[in-house]
N, C-alpha and C positions, 0 to 999 in steps of 0.2 A: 546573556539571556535577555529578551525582549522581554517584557511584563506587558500584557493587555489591562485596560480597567475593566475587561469582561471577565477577567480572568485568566482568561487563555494564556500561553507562555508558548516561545519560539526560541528555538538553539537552531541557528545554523545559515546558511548561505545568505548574502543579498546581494541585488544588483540592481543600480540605481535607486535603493531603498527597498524595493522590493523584492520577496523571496526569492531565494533560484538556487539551484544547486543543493545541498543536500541538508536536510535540515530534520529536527525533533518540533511537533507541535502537539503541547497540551491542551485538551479541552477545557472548559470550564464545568462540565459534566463528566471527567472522568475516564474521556475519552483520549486518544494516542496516536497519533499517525509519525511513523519514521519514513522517510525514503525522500526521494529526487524531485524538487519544483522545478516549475517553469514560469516565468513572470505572474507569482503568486500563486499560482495553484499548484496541485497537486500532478506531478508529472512522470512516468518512468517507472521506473520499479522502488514498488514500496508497501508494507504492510499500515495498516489501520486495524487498535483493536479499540474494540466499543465497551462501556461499561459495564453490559451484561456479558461478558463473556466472548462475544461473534468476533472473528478476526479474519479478515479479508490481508490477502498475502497474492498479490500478484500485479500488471500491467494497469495506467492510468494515464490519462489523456487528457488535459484539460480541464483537471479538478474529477473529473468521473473516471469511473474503472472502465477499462478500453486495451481491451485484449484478452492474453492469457493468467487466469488464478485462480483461488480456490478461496471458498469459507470454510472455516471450522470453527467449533464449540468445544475449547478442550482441547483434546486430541482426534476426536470427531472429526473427518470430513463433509460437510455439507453440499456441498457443491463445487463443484470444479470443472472447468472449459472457458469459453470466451464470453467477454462483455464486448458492448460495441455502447457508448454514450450511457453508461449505468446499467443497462439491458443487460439479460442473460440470453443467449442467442444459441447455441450448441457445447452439451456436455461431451466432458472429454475427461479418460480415468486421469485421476491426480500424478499418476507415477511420469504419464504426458508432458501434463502442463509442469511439473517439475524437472522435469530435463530439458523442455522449452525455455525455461527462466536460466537454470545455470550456463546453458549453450548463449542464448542473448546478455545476459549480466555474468560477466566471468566473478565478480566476488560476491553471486547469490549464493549461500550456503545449500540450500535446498528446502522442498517443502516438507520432506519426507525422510526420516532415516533410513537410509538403503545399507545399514551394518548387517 
């Protein structure tokens, strides 16, 4: 585990020193990002939950959400379809964008229990 003097904490990939590959980053507010970097940021499939609750579970590009995912509050869906550089750009229902993630990430569990 990386220890930041911000606080922050990091478990997982590097290369060249810098993040890459799959890694856990603690905020220093409380905040949580698990999934896939890419020379430091945030890249691939991966969930972010915020400290009030909000959790973003879906496609990331360059530190920004960029693609296919969804917010929830809870168990709440809030939103769900594409980002393109943070942007929300076209809704798309959740049951979608969850069989999109498992068909592109074979060990994505899903967004949704389909029992």
């Amino acid at each position: 585990m990386l220890s930041y003097h911000t606080g922050e904490k990091y478990i997982g990939g590097f290369k060249h020193g810098i993040r890459d590959g799959h890694g856990t980053f603690l905020t220093s507010k409380g905040g949580k990002y698990i999934g896939n970097w890419e020379d430091g940021k945030y890249h691939g499939l991966g969930s972010m939950i915020m400290p009030n609750s909000l959790r973003w579970v879906g496609e990331w590009k360059e530190g920004k959400r960029d693609g296919q995912g969804a917010f929830f509050q809870m168990t709440e869906t809030l939103q769900s379809g594409v980002w393109e550089k943070d942007k929300f750009m076209n809704e798309l229902p959740v049951e979608e964008v969850d069989e999109f993630l498992k068909s592109k990430y074979p060990d994505f569990v899903g967004l949704i229990d389909n029992e």
